[in-house]
C-alpha positions, 0 to 999 in steps of 0.5 A, a space after each residue: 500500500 505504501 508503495 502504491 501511494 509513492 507511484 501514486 505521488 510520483 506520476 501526479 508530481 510529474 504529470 503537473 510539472 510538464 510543461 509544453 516549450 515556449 515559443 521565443 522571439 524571432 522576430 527582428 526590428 526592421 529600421 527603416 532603409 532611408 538611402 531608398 528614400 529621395 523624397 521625404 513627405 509628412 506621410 513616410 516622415 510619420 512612418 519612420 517615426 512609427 517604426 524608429 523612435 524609442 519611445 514607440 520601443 518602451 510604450 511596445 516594452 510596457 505593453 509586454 510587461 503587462 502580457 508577463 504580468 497576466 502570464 504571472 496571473 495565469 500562473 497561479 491556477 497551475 499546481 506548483 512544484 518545489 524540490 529541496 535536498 541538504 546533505 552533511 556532516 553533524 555530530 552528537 554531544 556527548 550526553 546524547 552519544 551517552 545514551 546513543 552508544 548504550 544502544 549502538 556501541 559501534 556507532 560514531 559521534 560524527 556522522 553524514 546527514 541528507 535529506 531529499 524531497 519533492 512537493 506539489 501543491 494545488 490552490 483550490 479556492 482562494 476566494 477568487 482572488 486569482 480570478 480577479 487577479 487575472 482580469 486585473 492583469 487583462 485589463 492591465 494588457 489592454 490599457 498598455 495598449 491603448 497607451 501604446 496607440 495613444 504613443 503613436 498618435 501623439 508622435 504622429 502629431 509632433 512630427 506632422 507639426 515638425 515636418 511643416 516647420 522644416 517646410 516653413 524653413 525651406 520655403 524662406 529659403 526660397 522666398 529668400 533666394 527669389 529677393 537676392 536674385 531680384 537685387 542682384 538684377 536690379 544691382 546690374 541694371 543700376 550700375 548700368 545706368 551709372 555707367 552710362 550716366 543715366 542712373 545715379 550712385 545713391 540707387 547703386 548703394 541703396 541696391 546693395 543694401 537691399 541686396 545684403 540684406 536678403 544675402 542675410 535672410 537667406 542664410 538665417 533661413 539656411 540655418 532655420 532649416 538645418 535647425 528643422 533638419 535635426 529637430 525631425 531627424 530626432 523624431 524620426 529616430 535617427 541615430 545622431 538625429 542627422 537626417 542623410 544630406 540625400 534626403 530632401 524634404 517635400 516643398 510646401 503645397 502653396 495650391 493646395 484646395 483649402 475650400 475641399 477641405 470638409 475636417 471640422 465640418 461638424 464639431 458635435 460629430 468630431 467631438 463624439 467621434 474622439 469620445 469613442 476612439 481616443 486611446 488615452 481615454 480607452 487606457 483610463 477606462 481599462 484601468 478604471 475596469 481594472 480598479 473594480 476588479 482590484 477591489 473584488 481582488 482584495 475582498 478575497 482576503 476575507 475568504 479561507 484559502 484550500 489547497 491540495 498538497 502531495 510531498 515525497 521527502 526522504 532523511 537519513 542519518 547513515 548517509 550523504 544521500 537517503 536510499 529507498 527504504 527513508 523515503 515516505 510521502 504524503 497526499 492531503 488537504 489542507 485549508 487556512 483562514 485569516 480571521 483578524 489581520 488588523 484591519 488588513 483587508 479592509 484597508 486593502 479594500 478602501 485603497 483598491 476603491 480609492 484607485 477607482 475614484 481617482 481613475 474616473 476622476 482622471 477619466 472625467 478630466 479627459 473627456 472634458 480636456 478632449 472636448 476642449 482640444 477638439 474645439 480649439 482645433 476646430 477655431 484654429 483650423 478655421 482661422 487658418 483656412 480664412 488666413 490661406 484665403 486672405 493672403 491668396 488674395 493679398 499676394 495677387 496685389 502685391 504682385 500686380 503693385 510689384 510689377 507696376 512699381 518695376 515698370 514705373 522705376 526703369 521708365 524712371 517715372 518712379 523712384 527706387 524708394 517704391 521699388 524697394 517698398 514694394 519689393 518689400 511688400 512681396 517678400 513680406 506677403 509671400 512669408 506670411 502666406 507660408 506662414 497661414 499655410 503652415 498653420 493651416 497644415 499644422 491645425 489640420 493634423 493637430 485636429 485628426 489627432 485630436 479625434 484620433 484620426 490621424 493613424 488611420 493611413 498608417 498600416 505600420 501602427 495596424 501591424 504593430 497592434 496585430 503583432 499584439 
């Protein structure tokens, strides 16, 4: 009988500690080929970002750590399996090898100890407090990925407003150049005249004024759009935050269609739609999910706990290492119950709750900052759109103002004064159009982040959560 029951033990202890192999991680990050990009525009620019920025890597690293945390959790409904083994010397005192030796005379004072065992034990009942656990933890996963999503959308976002501040800076380059070769040609023709004795050496010196003057501007912009450079290659995740000097930026689109732009048609609906697909907020209302199951968790511990419990163990004192003959074993039940901890489990509970009420605190705080960021986006992208229009229009002028002001001047009926005032008024209207485009590029996007939208071209972002 004995024996049966030791076979018994030893298949359940083998039985339970098998495990099936778990499979590792093959997968490699992929970084992004950037000699195969000539031409970088907001879309691959936010691509990159997506798959390069390190912050992208912890809020992936995070959401892993809470699938860990759920594996734990899950865990705890398996038995458990523990060996132990000692061995030794151990000597007798002397009253005891006394009486020792009167029944043994040929035993020794010093003698070899071991021991082996092996036990499993099965939680069978704990008051439910792994299956809350265990809910805690899935909610844990599922908030670390709506915080992951909420990464992405934020990085989005600082790229798209970088990227068109970089655009901003290459168009003030542009505008800078047109106004450097405009006085170089005015220089050439009033040096002319001076020559011939028709021009005079005032309008020669004003010229080259001017024309130091846009030599400075363009290289305050030269050096804006480097600064821009750096700036985006950070966000990108480059090494050095250097973006390869292969890589040109896309120019900034001066014709594009503002009037079909329909984003903010309907705030009401914007804001709505945010409500539902904002992941920030989908992480605060995981977590506000996962309170309640803290709180259930931590009501367990007023439950006994029962579990099932199987040990062979082994003790000798003839030897290093037990033989069959000190081997038993043993199969039971066993049950505790806390009946007073001081107070501990319902301190546990109070807390559990309290995280609660902070998260829907936070959750409210969201949802009221989110209604807010949305109408804001809205009244910025608005004004935008009206400042495109107006600067459109305000540039027809200028040019129209430009072109009699040089006609009149090399008819002499004008003087250079106006020439430069108008030349002035050009460089100074192109720049604030750039401008009002720029911010108009920039709202739009900070709207579509606002409601969220502003993943939805990006299948990386799409595999990064079926990777999941």
């Amino acid at each position: 009988m004995k024996q049966s029951i030791i076979v018994f033990i030893v298949c359940f202890l083998l039985a339970i500690t098998w495990q099936a192999g778990q499979g590792k991680e093959t997968a490699q990050t992929k970084h992004y080929d950037l000699t195969q990009v000539e031409l970088l525009n907001v879309e691959i620019a936010q691509k990159i970002a997506l798959q390069e920025n390190p912050n992208i890597g912890a809020a992936q690293a995070r959401l892993k750590q809470a699938k860990a945390a759920l594996e734990k959790a899950v865990a705890a409904d398996k038995p458990r399996v523990d060996a132990s083994a000692s061995t030794g010397l151990a000597r007798y005192s002397d009253t005891t090898y006394d009486v020792v030796s009167l029944s043994d005379p040929s035993a020794d004072q010093n003698y070899a100890v071991g021991s082996l065992g092996l036990q499993a034990s099965w939680l069978l009942f704990d008051g439910y407090a792994r299956k809350f656990r265990k809910e805690q933890a899935r909610y844990g996963v599922q908030s670390s990925a709506a915080s992951r999503d909420n990464t992405q959308r934020i990085l989005a976002s600082a790229v798209a407003d970088t990227f068109f501040n970089a655009q901003q800076a290459l168009a003030a380059i542009e505008i800078a150049a047109a106004n450097k070769e405009f006085y170089e040609k005015q220089l050439q023709d009033a040096e002319s005249r001076l020559e011939v004795g028709s021009g005079s050496l005032s309008d020669v010196l004003n010229i080259k004024v001017q024309l130091n003057s846009a030599k400075n501007s363009l290289l305050t912009s030269g050096r804006d759009y480097e600064v821009a450079r750096y700036a985006l290659a950070a966000l990108l995740g480059l090494a050095d935050s250097v973006l390869p000097k292969t890589v040109k930026l896309a120019e900034l689109d001066k014709d594009c269609d503002i009037a079909a732009d329909n984003t903010s048609a309907d705030g009401e609906k914007l804001i709505a739609e945010a409500l539902q697909t904002r992941p920030d907020l989908t992480a605060l209302d995981m977590r506000i999910k996962g309170a309640d199951s803290g709180i259930e968790q931590a009501k367990a511990g007023d439950w006994p706990t029962v579990q099932l419990v199987g040990k062979i163990d082994g003790n000798t004192q003839d030897s290093p290492v037990p033989a069959g003959e000190d081997f038993g074993a043993s199969l039971g039940v066993s049950a505790s119950w806390n009946l007073y901890s001081g107070g501990a489990v319902d301190a546990a509970v109070l807390e559990a709750r309290q995280a609660k009420r902070e998260a829907k605190y936070a959750y409210a705080e969201l949802r009221n900052s989110i209604a807010a960021e949305v109408q804001q986006d809205i009244t910025r992208l608005t004004a935008a759109r009206e400042q495109v229009r107006l600067q459109r229009e305000t540039l027809e002028l200028v040019e129209e103002n430009r072109k009699l002001a040089k006609s009149e001047y090399e008819a002499g009926s004008a003087s250079l004064v106006r020439l430069n005032e108008a030349q002035r008024d050009l460089t100074a209207t192109y720049g604030r159009l750039v401008q009002a485009l720029v911010s108009y590029q920039q709202a739009r996007h900070q709207l579509l982040a606002a409601v969220g939208r502003n993943l939805e071209s990006f299948p990386c972002a799409d595999e990064s959560r079926a990777a999941e």
